[in-house]
C-alpha positions in Angstrom: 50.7 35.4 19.6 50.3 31.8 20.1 46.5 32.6 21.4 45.8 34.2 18.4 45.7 31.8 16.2 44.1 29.0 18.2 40.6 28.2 17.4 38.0 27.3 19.9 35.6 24.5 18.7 32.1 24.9 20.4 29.5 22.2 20.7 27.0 24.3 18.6 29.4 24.8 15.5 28.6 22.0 13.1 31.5 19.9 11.8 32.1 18.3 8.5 31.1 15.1 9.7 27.8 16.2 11.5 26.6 18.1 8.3 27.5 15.3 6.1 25.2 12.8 8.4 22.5 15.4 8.5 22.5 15.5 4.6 22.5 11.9 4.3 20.0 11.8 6.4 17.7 14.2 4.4 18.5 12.8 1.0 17.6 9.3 3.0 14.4 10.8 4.1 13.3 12.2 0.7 13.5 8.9 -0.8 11.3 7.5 2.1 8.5 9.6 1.1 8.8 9.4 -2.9 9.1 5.4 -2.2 5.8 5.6 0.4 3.9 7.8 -2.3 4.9 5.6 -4.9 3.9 2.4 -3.3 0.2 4.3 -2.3 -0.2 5.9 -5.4 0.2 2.9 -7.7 -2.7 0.7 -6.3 -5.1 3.3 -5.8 -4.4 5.0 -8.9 -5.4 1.3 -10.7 -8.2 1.0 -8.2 -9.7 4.6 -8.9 -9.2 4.2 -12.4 -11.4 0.7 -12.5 -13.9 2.3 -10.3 -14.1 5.9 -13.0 -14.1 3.1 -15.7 -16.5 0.6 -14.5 -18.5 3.1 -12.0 -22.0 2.9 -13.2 -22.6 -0.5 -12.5 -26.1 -0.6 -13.5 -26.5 -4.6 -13.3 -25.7 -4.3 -9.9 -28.4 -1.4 -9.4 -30.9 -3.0 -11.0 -30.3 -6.4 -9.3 -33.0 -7.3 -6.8 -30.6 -7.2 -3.9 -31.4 -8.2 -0.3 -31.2 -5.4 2.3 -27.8 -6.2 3.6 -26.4 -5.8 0.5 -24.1 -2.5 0.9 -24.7 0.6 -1.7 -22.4 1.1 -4.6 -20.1 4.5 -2.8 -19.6 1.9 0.1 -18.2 -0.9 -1.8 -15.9 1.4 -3.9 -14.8 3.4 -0.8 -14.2 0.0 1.2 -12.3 -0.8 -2.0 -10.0 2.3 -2.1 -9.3 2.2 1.5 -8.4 -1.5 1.0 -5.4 -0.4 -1.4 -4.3 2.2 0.1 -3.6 0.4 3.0 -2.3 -2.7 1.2 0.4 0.2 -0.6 1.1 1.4 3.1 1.8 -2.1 4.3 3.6 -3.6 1.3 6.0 -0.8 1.6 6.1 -0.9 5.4 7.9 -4.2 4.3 10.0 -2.8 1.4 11.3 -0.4 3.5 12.6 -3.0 5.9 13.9 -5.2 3.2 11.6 -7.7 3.4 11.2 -8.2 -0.2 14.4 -9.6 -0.5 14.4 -11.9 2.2 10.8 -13.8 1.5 10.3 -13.3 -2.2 7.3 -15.2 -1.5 5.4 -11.6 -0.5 5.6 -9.7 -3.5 3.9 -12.2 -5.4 1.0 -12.5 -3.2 1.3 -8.9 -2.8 0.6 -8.5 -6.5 -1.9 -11.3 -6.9 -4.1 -9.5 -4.0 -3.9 -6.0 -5.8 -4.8 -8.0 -9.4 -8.0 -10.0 -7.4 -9.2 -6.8 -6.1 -8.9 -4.9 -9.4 -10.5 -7.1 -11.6 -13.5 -8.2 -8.7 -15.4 -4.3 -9.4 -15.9 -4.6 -12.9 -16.5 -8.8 -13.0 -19.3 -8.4 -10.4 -20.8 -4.7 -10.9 -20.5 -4.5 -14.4 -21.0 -7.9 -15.7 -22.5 -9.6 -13.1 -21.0 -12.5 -12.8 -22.0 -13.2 -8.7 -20.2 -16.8 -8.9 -17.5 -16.0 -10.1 -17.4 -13.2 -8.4 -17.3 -15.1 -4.9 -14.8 -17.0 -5.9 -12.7 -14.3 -6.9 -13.8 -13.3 -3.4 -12.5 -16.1 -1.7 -9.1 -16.2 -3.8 -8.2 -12.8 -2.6 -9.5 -13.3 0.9 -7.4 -16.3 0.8 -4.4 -13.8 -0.4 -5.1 -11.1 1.9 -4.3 -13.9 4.7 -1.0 -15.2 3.0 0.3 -11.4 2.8 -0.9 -11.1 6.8 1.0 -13.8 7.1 4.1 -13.2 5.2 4.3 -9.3 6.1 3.7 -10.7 10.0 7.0 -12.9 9.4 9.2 -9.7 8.1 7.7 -6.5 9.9 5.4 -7.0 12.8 3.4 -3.3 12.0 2.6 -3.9 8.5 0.8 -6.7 9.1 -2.0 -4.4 10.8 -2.3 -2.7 8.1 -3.7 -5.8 5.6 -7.0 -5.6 6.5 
């Protein structure tokens, strides 16, 4: 009688902790990948939006440009792959908690998003080439202070800054 009511556990039948970690784990990994498309979507949602606004750029077309200068789909491409690595990288960091431990980052974070933004329509569309450069060297200056920074908290989102 006694064997009868004994239970045999076996390895492959899941237990209430195991299913509890497993559902953590999936309600942990959901909000990894609506925080990673959030932190993509954002800046190259602003930075396709400036380029549908500001696309034409018919000062720049009609500049007399040297032959190095790059055409107009390079520049816009180069500038959508620039934010969509900067998202991938900034949240690289956020997703280690380095946010909270230099709060130095998301600053510069912000400030290289903003420079990037507003350079398209300030040099394509109104054609302002010296302040253009300088905006230039402002963000270059702020791409190199978020390698720095993202270096400091997470050593593989710095690779991604560039």
């Amino acid at each position: 009688m006694a064997m009868q009511t004994l239970q045999h556990w076996s390895k492959n039948e899941p237990t209430n902790t195991t299913m509890a970690k497993q559902e953590t784990k999936k309600t942990e990994s959901k909000r990894a990948i609506q925080s990673l498309t959030l932190a993509i979507v954002v800046p190259v949602s602003l930075t396709m939006s400036i380029i549908f606004m500001f696309c034409s750029g018919h000062k720049y077309q009609a500049m007399g440009k040297p032959f190095w200068f790059p055409p107009l789909w390079l520049i816009h491409s180069a500038s959508l792959g620039s934010s969509f690595l900067m998202g991938f990288a900034a949240w690289l960091v956020c997703a280690h908690g380095g946010f909270h431990t230099h709060p130095d980052a998301l600053p510069l974070y912000i400030a290289q998003v903003s420079l990037s933004v507003v350079w398209d329509p300030l040099v394509l569309v109104i054609g302002a080439r010296f302040l253009g450069l300088l905006f230039c060297v402002v963000n270059i200056g702020t791409l190199l202070a978020c390698y720095y920074y993202f270096r400091k908290m997470k050593g593989d989102a710095s690779d991604f800054t560039y």
